[in-house]
PDB file of N, CA, C and O in Angstrom, chain B, residues numbered from 101:
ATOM      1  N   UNK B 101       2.205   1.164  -6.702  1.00  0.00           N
ATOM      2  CA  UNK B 101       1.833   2.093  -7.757  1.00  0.00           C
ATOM      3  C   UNK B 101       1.109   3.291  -7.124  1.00  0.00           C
ATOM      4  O   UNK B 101       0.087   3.141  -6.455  1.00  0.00           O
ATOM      5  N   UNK B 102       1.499   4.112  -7.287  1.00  0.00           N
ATOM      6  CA  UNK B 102       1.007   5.261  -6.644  1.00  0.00           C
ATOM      7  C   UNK B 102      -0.236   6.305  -7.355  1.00  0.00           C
ATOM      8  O   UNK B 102      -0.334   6.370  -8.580  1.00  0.00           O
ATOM      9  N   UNK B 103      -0.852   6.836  -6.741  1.00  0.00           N
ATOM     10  CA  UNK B 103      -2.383   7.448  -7.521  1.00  0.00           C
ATOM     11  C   UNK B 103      -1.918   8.720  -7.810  1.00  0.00           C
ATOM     12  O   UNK B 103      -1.131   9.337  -7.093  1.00  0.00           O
ATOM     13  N   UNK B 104      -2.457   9.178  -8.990  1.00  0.00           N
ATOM     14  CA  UNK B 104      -2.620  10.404  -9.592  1.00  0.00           C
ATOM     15  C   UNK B 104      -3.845  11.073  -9.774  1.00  0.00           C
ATOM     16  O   UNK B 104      -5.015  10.691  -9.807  1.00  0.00           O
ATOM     17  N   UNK B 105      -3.205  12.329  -9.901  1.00  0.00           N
ATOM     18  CA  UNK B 105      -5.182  13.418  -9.763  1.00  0.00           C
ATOM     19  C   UNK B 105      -4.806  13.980 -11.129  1.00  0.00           C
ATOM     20  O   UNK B 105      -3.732  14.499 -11.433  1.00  0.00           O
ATOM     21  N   UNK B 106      -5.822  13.798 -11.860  1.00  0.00           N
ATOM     22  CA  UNK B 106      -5.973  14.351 -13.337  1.00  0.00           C
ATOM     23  C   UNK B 106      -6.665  15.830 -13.225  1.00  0.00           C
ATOM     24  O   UNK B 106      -6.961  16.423 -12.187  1.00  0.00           O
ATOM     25  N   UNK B 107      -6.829  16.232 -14.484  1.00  0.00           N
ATOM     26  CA  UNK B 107      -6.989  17.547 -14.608  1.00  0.00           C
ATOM     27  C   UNK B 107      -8.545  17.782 -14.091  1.00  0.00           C
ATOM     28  O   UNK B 107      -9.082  18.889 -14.110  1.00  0.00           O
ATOM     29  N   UNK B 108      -9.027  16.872 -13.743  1.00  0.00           N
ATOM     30  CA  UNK B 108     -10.647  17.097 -13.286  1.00  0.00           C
ATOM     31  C   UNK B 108     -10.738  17.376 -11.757  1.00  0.00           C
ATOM     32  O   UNK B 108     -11.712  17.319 -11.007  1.00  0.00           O
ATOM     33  N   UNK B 109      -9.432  17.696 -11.514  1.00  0.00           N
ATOM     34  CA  UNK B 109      -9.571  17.836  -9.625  1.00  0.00           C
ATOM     35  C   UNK B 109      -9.700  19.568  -9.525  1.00  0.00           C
ATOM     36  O   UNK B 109      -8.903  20.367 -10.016  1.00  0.00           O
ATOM     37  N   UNK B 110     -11.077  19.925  -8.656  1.00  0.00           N
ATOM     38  CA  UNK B 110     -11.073  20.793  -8.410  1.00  0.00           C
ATOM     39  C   UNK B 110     -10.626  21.414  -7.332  1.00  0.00           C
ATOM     40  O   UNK B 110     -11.430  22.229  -6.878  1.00  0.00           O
ATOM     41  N   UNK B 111      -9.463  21.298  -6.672  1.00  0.00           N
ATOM     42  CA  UNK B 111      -8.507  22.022  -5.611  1.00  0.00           C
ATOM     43  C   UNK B 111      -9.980  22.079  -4.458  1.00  0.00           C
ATOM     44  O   UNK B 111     -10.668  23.098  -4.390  1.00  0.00           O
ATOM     45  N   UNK B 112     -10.227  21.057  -3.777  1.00  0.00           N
ATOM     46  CA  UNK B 112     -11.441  20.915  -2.855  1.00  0.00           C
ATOM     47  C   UNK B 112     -10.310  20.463  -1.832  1.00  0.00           C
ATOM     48  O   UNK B 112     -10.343  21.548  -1.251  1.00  0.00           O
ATOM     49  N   UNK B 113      -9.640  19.981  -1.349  1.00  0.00           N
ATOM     50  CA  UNK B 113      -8.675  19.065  -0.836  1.00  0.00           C
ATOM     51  C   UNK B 113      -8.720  17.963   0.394  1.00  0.00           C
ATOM     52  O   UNK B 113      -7.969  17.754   1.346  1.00  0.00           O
ATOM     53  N   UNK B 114     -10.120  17.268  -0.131  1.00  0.00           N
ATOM     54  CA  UNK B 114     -10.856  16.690   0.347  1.00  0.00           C
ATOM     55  C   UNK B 114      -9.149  15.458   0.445  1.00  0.00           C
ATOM     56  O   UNK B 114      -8.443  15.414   1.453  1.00  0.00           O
ATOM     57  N   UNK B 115      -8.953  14.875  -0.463  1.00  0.00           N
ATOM     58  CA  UNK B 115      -8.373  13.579  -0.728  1.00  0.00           C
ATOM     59  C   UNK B 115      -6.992  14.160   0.098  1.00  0.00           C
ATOM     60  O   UNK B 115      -6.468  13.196   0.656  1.00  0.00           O
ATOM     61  N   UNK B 116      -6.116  15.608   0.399  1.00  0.00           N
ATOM     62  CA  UNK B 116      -5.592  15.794   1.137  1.00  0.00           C
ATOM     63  C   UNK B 116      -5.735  15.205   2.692  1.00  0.00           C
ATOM     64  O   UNK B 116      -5.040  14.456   3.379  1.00  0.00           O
ATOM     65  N   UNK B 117      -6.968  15.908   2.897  1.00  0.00           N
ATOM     66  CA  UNK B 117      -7.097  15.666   4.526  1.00  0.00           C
ATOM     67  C   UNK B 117      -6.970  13.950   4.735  1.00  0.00           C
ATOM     68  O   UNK B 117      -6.264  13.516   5.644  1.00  0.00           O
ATOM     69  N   UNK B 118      -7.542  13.236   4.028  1.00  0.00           N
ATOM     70  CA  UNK B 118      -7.839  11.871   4.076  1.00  0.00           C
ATOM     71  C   UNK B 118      -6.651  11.391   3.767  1.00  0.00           C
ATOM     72  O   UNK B 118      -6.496  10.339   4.387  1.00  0.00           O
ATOM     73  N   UNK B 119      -5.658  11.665   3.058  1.00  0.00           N
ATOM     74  CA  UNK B 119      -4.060  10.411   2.952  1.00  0.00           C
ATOM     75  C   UNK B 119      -3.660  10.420   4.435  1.00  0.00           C
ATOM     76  O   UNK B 119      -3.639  11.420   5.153  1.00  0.00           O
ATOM     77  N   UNK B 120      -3.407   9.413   4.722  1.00  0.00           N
ATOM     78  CA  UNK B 120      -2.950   8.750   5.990  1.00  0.00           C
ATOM     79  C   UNK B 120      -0.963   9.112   6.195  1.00  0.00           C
ATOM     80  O   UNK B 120      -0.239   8.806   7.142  1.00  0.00           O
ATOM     81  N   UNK B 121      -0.670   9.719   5.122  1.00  0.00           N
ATOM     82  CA  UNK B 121       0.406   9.542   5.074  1.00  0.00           C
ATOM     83  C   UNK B 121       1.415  11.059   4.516  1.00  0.00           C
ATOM     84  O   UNK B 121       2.625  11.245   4.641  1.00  0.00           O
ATOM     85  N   UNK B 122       0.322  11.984   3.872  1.00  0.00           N
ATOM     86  CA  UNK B 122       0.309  13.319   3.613  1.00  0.00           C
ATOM     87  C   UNK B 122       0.756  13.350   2.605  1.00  0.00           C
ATOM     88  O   UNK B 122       1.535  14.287   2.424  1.00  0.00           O
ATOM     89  N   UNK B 123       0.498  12.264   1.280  1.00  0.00           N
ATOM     90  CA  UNK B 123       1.369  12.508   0.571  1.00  0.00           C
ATOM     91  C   UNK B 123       0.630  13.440  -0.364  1.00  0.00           C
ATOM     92  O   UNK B 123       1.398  13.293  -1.314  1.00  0.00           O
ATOM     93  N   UNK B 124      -0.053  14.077  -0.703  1.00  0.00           N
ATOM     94  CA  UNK B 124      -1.051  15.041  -1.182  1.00  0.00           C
ATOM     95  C   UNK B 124      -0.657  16.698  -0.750  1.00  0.00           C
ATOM     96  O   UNK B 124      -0.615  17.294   0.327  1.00  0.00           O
ATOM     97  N   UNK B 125      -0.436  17.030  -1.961  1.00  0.00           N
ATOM     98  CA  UNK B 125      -0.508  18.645  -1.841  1.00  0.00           C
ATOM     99  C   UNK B 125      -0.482  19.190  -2.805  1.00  0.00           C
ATOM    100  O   UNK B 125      -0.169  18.787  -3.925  1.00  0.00           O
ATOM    101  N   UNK B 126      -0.944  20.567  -2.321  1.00  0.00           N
ATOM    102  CA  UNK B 126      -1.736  21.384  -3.832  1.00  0.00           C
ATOM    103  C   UNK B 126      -0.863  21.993  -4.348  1.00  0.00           C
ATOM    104  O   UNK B 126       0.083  22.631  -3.884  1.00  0.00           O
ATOM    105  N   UNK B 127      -1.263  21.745  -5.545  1.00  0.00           N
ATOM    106  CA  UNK B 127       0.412  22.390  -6.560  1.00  0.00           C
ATOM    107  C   UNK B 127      -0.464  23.552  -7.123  1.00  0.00           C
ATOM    108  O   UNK B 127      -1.458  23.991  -6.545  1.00  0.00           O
ATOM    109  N   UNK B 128       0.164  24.135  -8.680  1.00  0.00           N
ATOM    110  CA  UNK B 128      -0.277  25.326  -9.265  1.00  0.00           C
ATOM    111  C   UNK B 128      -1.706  25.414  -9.676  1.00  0.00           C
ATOM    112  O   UNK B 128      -2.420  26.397  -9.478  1.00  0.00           O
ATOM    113  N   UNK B 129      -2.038  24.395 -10.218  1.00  0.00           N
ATOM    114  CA  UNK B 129      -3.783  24.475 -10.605  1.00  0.00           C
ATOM    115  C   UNK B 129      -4.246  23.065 -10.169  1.00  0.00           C
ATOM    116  O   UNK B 129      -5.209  22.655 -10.817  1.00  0.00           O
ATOM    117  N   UNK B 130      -3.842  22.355  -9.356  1.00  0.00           N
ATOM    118  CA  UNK B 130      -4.801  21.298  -8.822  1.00  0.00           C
ATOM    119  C   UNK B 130      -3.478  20.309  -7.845  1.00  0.00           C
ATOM    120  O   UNK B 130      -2.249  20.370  -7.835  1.00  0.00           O
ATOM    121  N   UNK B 131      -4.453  19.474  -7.131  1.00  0.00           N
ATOM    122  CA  UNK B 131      -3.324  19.072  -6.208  1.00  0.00           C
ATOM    123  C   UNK B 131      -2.678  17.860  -6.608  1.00  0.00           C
ATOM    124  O   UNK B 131      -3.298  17.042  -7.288  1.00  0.00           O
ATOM    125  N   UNK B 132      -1.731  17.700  -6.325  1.00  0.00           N
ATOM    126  CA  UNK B 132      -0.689  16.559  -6.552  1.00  0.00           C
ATOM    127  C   UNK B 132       0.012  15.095  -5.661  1.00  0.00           C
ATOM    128  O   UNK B 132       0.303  15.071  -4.465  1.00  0.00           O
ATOM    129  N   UNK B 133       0.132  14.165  -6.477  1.00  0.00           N
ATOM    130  CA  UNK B 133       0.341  12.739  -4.919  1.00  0.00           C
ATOM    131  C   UNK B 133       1.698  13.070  -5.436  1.00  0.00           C
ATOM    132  O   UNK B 133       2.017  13.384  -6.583  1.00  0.00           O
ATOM    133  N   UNK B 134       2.686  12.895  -4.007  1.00  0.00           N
ATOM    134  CA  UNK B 134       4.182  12.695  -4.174  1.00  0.00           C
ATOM    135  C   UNK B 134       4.211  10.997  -4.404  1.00  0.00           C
ATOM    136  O   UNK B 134       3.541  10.174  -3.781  1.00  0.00           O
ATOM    137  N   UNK B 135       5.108  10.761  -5.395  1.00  0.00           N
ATOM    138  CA  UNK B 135       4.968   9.114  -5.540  1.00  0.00           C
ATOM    139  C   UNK B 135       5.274   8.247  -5.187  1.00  0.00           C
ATOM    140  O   UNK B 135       4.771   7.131  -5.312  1.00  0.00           O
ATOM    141  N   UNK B 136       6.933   8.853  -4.220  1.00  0.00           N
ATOM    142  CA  UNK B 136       7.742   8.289  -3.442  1.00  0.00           C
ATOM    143  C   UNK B 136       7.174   7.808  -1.836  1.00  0.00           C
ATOM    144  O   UNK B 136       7.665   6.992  -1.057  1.00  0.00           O
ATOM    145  N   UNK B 137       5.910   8.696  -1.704  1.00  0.00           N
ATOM    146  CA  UNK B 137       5.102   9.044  -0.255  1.00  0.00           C
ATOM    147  C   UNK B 137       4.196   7.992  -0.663  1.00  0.00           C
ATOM    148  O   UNK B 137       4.312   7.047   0.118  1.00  0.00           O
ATOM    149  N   UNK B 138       3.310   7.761  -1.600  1.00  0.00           N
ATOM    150  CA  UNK B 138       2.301   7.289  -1.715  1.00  0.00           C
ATOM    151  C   UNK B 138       1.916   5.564  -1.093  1.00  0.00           C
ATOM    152  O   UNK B 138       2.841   4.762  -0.964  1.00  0.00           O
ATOM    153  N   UNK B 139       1.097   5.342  -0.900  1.00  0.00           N
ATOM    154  CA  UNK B 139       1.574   4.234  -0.196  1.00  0.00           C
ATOM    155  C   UNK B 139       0.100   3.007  -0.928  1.00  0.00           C
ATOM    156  O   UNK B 139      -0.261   1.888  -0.563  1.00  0.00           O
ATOM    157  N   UNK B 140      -0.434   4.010  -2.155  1.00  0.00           N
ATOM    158  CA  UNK B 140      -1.231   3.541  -2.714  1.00  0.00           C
ATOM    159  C   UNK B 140      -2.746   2.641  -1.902  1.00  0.00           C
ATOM    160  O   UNK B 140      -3.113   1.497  -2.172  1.00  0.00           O
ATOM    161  N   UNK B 141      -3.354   3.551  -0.937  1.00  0.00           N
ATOM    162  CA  UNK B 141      -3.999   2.902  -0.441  1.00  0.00           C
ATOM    163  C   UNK B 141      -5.698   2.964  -0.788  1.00  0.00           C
ATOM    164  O   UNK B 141      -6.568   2.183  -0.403  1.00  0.00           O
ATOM    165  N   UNK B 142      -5.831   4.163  -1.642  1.00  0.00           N
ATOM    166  CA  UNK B 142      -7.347   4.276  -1.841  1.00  0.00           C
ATOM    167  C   UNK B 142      -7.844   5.309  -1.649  1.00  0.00           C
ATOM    168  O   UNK B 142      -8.501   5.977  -2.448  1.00  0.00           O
ATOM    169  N   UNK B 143      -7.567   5.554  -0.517  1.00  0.00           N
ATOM    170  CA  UNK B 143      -8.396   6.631   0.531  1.00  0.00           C
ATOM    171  C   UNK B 143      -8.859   7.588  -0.182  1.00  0.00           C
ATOM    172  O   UNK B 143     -10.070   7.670  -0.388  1.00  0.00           O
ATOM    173  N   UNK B 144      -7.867   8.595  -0.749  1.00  0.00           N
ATOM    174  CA  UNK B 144      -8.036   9.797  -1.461  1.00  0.00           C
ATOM    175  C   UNK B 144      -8.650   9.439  -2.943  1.00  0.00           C
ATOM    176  O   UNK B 144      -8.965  10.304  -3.759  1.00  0.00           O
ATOM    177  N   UNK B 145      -8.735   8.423  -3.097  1.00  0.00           N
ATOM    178  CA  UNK B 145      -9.757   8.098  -4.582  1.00  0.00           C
ATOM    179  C   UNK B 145     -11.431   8.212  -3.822  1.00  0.00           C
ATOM    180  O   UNK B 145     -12.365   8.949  -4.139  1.00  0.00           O
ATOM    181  N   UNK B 146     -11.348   7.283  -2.845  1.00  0.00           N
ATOM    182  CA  UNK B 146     -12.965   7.300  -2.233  1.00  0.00           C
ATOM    183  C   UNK B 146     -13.592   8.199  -2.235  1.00  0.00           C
ATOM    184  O   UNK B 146     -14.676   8.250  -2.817  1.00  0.00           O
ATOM    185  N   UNK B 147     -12.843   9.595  -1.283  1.00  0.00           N
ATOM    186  CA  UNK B 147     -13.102  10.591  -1.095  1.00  0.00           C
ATOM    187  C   UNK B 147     -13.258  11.865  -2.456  1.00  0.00           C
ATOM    188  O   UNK B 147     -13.682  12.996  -2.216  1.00  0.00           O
ATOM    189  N   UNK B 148     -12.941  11.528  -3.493  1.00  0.00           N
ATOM    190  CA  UNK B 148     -12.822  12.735  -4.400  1.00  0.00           C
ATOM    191  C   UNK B 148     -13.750  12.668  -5.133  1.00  0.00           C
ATOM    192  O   UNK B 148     -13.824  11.710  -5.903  1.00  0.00           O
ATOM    193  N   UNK B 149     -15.040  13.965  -5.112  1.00  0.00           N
ATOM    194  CA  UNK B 149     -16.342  14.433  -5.438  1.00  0.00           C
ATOM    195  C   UNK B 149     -15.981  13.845  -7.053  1.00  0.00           C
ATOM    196  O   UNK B 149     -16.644  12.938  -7.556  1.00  0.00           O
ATOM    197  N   UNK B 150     -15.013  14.409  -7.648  1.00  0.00           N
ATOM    198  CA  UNK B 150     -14.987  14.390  -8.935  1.00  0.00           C
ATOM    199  C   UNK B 150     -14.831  13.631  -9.520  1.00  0.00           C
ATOM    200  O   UNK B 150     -15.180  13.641 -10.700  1.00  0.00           O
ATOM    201  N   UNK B 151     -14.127  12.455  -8.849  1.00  0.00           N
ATOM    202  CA  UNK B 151     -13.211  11.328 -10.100  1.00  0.00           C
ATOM    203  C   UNK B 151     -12.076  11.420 -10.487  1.00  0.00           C
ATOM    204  O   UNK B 151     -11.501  10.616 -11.220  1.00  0.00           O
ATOM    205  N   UNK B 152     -11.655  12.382 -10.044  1.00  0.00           N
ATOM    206  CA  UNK B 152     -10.213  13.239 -10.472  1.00  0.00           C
ATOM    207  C   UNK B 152      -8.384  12.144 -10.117  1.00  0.00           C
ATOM    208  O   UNK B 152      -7.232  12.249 -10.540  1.00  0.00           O
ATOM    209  N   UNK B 153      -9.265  10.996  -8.928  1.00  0.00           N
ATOM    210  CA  UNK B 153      -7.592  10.187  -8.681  1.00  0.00           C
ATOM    211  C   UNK B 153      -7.869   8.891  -9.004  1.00  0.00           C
ATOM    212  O   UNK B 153      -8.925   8.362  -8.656  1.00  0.00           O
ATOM    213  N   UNK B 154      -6.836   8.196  -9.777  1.00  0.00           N
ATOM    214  CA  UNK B 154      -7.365   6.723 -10.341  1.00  0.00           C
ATOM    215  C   UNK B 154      -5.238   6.102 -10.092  1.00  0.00           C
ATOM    216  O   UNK B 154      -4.204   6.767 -10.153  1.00  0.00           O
ATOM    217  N   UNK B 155      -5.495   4.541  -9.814  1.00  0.00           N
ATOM    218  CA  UNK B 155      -4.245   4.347  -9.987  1.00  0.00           C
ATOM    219  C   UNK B 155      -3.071   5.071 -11.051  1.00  0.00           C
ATOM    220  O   UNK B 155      -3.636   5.461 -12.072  1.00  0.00           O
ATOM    221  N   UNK B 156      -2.051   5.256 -11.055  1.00  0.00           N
ATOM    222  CA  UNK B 156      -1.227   5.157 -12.529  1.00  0.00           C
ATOM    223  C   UNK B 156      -1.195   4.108 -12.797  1.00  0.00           C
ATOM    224  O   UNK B 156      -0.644   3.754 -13.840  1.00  0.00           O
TER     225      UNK B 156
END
């Protein structure tokens, strides 16, 4: 199951640098997990100031 960033992500791209796997990148107003990439591991939830990535 792969993680999603809700509308509370403030384009910091903290949870970018941290995927092990790159599946993270910034789309039009906040950044986005590719789902096919995702490898659902956490990382980029730990890391995000906001709260902004939670499983789907």
């Amino acid at each position: 199951m792969a993680r999603v960033i809700s509308d509370e992500c403030i384009s910091c791209g903290a949870c970018a640098a941290e995927c092990p796997v790159e599946a993270i990148s910034e789309g039009d107003d906040k950044f986005v997990v590719d789902a096919d990439t995702c490898v659902d591991c956490g990382a980029c939830e730990d890391v995000c100031p906001t709260g902004a990535i939670a499983a789907e």
